[in-house]
BASE-472280 format. One line per field, with one value per residue (C-alpha): residue number from 1; residue in one letter; y negated, x negated, z negated. Coordinates in pm, 1 decimal, always signed. Layout:
<rs>
num <- NUM/...
residu <- a/...
v <- Y/...
u <- X/...
w <- Z/...
</rs>
This chain:
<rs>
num <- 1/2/3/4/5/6/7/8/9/10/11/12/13/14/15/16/17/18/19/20/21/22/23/24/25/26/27/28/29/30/31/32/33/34/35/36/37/38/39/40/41/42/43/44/45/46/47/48/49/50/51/52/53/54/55/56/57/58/59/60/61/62/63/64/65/66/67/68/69/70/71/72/73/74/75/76/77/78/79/80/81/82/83/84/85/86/87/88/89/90/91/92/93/94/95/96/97/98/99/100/101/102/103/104/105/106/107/108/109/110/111/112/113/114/115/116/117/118/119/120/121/122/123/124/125/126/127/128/129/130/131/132/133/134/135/136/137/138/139/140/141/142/143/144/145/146/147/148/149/150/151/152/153/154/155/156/157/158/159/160/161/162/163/164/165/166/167/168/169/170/171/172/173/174/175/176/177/178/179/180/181/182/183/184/185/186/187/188/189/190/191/192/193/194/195/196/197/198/199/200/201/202/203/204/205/206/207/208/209/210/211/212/213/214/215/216/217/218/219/220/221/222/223/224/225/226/227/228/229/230/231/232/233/234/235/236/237/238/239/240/241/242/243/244/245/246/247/248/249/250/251/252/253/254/255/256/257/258/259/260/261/262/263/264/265/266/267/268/269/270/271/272/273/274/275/276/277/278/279/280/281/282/283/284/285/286/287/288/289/290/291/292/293
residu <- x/x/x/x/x/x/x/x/x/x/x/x/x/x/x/x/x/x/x/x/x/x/x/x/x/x/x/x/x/x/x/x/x/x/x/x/x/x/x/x/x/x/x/x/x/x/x/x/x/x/x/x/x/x/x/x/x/x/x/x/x/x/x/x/x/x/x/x/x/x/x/x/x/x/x/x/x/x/x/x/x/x/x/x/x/x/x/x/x/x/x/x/x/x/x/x/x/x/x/x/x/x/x/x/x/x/x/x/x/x/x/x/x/x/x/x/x/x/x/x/x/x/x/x/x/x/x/x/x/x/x/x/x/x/x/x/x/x/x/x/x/x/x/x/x/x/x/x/x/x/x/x/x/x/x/x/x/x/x/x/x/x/x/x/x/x/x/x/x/x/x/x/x/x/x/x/x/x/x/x/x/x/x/x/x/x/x/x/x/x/x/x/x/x/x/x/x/x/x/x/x/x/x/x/x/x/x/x/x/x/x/x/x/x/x/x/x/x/x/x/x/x/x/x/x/x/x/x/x/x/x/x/x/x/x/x/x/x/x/x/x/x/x/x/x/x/x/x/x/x/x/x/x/x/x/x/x/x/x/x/x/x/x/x/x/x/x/x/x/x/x/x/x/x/x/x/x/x/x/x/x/x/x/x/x/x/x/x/x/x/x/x/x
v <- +2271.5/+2401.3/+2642.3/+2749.9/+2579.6/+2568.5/+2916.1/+2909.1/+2757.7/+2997.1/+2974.7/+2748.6/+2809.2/+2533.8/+2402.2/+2002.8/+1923.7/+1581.4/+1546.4/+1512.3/+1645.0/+1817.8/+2067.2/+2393.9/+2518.2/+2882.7/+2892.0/+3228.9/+3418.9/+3836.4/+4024.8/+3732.2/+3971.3/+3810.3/+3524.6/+3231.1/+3094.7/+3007.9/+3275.7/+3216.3/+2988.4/+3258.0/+3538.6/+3657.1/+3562.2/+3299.9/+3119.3/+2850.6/+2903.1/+2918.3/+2888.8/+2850.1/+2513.6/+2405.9/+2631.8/+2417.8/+2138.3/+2190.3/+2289.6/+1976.7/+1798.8/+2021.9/+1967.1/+1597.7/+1619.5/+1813.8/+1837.4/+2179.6/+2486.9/+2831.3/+2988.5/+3352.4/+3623.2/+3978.3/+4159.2/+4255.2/+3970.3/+4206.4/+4377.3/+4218.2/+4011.4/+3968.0/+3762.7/+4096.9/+4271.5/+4038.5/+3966.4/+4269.0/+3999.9/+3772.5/+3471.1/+3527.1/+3527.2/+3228.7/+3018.2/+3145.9/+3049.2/+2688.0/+2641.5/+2725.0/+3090.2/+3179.8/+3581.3/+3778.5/+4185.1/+4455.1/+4568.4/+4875.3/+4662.9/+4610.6/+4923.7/+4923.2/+4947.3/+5183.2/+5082.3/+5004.7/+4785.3/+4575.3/+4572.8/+4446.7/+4118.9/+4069.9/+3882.0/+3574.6/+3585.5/+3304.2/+3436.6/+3733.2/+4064.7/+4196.8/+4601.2/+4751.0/+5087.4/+5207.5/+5359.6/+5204.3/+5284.2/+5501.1/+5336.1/+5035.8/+4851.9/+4856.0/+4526.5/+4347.4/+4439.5/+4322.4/+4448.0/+4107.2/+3709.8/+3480.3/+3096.9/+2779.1/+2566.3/+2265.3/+2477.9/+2734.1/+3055.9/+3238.8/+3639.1/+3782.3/+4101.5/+4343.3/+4631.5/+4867.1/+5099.8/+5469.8/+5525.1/+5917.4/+5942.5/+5563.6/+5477.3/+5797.4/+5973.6/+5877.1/+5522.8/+5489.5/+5782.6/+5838.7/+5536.3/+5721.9/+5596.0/+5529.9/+5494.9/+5174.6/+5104.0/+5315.7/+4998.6/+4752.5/+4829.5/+4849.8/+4477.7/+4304.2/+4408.1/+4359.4/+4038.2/+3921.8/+4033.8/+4025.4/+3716.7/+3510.0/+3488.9/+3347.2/+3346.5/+3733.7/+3702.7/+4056.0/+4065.4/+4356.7/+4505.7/+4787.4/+4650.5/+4452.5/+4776.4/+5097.4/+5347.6/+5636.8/+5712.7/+5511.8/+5275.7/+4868.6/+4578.8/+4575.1/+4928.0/+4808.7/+4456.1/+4661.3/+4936.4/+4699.3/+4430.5/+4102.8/+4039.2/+3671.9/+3677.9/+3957.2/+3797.2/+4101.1/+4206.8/+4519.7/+4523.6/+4190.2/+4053.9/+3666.1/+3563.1/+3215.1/+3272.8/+3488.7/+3716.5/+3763.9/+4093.1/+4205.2/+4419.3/+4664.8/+4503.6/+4195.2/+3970.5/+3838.3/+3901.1/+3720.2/+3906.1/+3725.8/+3727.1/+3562.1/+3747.5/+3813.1/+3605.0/+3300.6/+3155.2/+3091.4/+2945.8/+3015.4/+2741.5/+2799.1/+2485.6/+2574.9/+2208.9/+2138.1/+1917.2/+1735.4/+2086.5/+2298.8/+2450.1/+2501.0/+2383.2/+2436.5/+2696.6/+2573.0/+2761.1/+2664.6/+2810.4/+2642.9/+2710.8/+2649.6/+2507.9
u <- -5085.0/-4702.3/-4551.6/-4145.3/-3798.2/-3423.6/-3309.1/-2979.3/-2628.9/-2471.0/-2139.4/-2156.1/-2088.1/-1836.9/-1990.8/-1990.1/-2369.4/-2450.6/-2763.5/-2580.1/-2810.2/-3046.1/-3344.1/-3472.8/-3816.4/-3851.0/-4259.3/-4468.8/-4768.1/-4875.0/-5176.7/-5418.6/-5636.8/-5873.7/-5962.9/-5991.5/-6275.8/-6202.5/-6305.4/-6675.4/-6759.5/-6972.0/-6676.7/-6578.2/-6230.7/-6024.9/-6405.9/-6282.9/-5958.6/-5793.9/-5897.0/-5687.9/-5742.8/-5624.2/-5300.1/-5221.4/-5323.1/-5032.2/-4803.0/-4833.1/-4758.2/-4436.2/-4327.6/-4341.7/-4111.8/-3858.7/-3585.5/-3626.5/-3901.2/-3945.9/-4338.5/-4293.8/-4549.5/-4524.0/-4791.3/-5127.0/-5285.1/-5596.9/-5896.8/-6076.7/-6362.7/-6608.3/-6379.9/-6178.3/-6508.2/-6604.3/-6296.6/-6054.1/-5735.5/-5771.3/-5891.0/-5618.8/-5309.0/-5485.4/-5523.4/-5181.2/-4989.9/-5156.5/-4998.5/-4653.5/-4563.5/-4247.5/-4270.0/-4427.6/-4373.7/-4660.7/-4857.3/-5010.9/-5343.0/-5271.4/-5348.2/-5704.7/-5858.6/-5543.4/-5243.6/-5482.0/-5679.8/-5329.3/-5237.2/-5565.7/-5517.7/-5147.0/-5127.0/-5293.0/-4968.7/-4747.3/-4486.6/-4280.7/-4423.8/-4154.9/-4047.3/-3746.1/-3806.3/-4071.6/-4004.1/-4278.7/-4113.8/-4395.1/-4662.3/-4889.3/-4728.1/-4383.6/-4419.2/-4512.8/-4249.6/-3932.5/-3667.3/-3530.9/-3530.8/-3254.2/-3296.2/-3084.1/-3200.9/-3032.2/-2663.9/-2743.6/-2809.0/-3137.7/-3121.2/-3479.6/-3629.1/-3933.7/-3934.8/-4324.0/-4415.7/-4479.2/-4766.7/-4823.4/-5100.1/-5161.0/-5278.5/-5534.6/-5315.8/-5495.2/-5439.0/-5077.3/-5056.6/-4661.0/-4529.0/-4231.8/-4106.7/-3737.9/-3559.9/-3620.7/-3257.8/-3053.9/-3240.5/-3175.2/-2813.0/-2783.1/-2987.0/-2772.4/-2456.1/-2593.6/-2749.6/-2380.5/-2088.1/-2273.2/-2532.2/-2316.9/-2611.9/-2538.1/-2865.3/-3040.6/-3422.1/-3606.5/-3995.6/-4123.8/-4410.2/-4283.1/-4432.6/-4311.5/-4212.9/-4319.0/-4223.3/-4162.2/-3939.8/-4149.7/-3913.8/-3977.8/-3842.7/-3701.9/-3499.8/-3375.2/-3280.3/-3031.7/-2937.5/-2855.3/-2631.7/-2654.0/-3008.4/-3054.0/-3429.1/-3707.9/-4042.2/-4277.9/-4601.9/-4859.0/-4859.0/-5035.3/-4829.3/-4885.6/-4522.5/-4470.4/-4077.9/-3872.2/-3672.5/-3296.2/-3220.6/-2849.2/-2688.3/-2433.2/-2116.9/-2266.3/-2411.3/-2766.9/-3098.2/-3368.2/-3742.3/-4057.3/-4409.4/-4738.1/-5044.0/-5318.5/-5565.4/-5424.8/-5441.2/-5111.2/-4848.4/-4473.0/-4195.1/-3818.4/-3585.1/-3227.2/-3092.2/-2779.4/-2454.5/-2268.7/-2036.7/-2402.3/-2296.7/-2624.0/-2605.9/-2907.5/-3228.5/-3547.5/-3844.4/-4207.7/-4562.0/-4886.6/-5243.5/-5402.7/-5771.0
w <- +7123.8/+7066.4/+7280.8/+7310.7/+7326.1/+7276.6/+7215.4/+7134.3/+6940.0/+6640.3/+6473.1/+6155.0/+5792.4/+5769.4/+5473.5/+5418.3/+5334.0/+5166.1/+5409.9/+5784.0/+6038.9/+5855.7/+5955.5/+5834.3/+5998.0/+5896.9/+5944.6/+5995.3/+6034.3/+6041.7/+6023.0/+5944.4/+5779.1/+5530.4/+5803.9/+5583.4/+5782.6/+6141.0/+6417.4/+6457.6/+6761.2/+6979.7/+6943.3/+7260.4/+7187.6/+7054.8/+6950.0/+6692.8/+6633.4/+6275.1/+5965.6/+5666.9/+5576.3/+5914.0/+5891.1/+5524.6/+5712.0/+5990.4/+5756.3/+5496.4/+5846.3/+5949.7/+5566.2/+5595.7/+5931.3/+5822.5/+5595.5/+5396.8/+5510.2/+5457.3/+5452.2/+5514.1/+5641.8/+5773.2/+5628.9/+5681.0/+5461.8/+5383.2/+5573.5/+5846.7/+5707.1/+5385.8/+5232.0/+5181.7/+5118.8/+4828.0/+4662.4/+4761.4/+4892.0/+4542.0/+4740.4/+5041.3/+4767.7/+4588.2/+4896.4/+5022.6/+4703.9/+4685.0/+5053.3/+4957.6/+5079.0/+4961.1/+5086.7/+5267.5/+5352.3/+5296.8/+5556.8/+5567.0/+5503.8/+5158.4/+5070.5/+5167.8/+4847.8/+4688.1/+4447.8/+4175.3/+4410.6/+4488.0/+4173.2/+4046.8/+4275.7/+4289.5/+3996.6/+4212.8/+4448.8/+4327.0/+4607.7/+4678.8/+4790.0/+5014.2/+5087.7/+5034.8/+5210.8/+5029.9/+4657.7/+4429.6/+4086.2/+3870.6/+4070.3/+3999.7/+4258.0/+4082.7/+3880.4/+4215.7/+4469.4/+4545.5/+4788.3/+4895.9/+4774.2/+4839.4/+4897.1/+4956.7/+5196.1/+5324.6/+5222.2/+5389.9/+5226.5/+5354.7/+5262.0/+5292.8/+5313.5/+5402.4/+5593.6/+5616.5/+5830.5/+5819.4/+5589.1/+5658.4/+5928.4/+5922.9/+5562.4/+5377.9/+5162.5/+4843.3/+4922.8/+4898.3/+4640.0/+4511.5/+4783.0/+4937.6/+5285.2/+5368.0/+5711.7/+5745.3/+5975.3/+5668.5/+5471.8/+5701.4/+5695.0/+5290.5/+5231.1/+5507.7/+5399.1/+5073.7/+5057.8/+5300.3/+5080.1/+4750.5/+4741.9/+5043.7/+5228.7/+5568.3/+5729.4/+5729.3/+5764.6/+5768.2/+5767.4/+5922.7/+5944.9/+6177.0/+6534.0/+6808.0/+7088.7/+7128.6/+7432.9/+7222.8/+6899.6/+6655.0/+6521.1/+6604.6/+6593.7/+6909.0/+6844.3/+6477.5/+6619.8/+6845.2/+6586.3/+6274.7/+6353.0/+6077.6/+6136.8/+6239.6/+6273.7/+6271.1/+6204.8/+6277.1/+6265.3/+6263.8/+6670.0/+6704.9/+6938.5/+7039.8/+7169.0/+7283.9/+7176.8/+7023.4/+7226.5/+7213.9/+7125.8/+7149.4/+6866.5/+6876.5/+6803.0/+7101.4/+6878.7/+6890.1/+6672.3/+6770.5/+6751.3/+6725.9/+6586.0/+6559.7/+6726.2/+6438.6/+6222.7/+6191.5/+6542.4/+6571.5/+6349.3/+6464.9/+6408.3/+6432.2/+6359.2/+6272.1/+6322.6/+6084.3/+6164.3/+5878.3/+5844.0/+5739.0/+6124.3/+6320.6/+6655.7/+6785.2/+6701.4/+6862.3/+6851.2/+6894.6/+6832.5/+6701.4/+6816.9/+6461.3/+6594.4
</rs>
């Protein structure tokens, strides 16, 4: 079952692209924590939904539809069942890296079993590991984290990067160790100006693990969709919020970012087309969501 719809046109690159009318599905997920196995059949909620073969499954089929994808997810890949227990994440990054991920951003999940613990399983992620606010250098998790990727898809250049949340009263101390925390809107600001003038990125994708809203100063998506202005798309996660589109967030200087996440464990798997004329313009961004069952 898909959910969603035509959101909305955007100025084009005006690029010439050998492949007229072309299609780039940006796919997603957050917080599917450890559930490999569909959701057992007598849970009280979502009873039989997921399951990571069936997410490859649907994404081997979007692949086959359309003309380039993107596999991103927004952190939170650990904790949440004995496949986590047994194997500390090593079997989530294997299985994720056989389906094609490209990035995803930490959650504050991943640092269940401490930096050693991450750094003990990264090596099985065949993708990037996305954060630019927090300051790993002199930590284990320094060889595995990256600030921001770029990719070209279609002629279009995607600039991509990860935003985490406040670890201080959220994640034990001893868990995150020397991890320092930076505002993550100062960040968003530096990467999107960054990753614009100096990589010619003309698509900004941040994955953030901030949360979808809050009602009191704890920064979200929502707030640094309106505060940063470059942002195409947030893809977020941490809040567990099951949106059957993105919303349209306006920016400062009147231009549009548009917010959007996944709910949790797999359940659903989100879809945005950015359809491309024969100039690399794209005319139209549809989005749609997948219940994976």
């Amino acid at each position: 079952m898909t959910t969603g719809g035509l959101l909305t046109a955007r100025n084009g690159y005006g690029r010439w692209l050998e492949e007229p009318y072309s299609q780039v599905s940006i796919l997603y997920t957050n917080d599917t924590h450890s559930r490999i196995d569909p959701i057992p059949a007598n849970a009280r909620e979502y009873a039989g939904l997921g399951g990571i073969s069936r997410r490859a499954t649907l994404v081997r089929r979007i692949r086959r539809q359309s003309s380039y994808t993107l596999l991103l997810d927004a952190g939170d890949v650990f904790q949440g069942t004995p496949w986590f227990d047994m194997y500390g994440g090593e079997k989530d990054f294997q299985l994720m890296s056989k389906m094609g991920y490209d990035a995803i951003c930490l959650g504050n999940h991943e640092f269940d079993n401490g930096l050693d613990g991450f750094a003990e399983v990264a090596p099985a992620a065949e993708f990037s590991i996305l954060c630019a606010n927090y300051r790993v250098q002199g930590t284990p998790m320094n060889p595995y984290i990256k600030q921001f990727i770029v990719r070209e898809k279609g002629g279009v250049r995607f600039g991509i990067f990860g935003l985490g949340i406040r670890l201080r009263g959220l994640v034990e101390p001893k868990l995150y160790g020397d991890i320092r925390f930076g505002n993550p809107v100062a960040w968003a600001e530096v990467l999107v100006e960054n990753l614009r003038e100096s990589h010619q990125c003309n698509y900004i994708i941040c994955l953030s693990h901030l949360g979808y809203h809050y009602d009191d100063e704890r920064m979200d998506d929502r707030k640094l969709a309106s505060r940063v202005d470059g942002i195409d798309l947030i893809i977020g996660g941490h809040t567990h919020t099951f949106m059957d589109k993105p919303e349209e967030v306006r920016t400062a200087n009147g231009g549009i970012t548009l917010v959007t996440q996944a709910g949790h464990s797999g359940i659903k798997l989100g879809r945005i087309d950015l359809n491309l004329n024969n100039y690399g313009d794209i005319e139209h961004v549809i989005a749609s969501q997948y219940t994976v069952g």
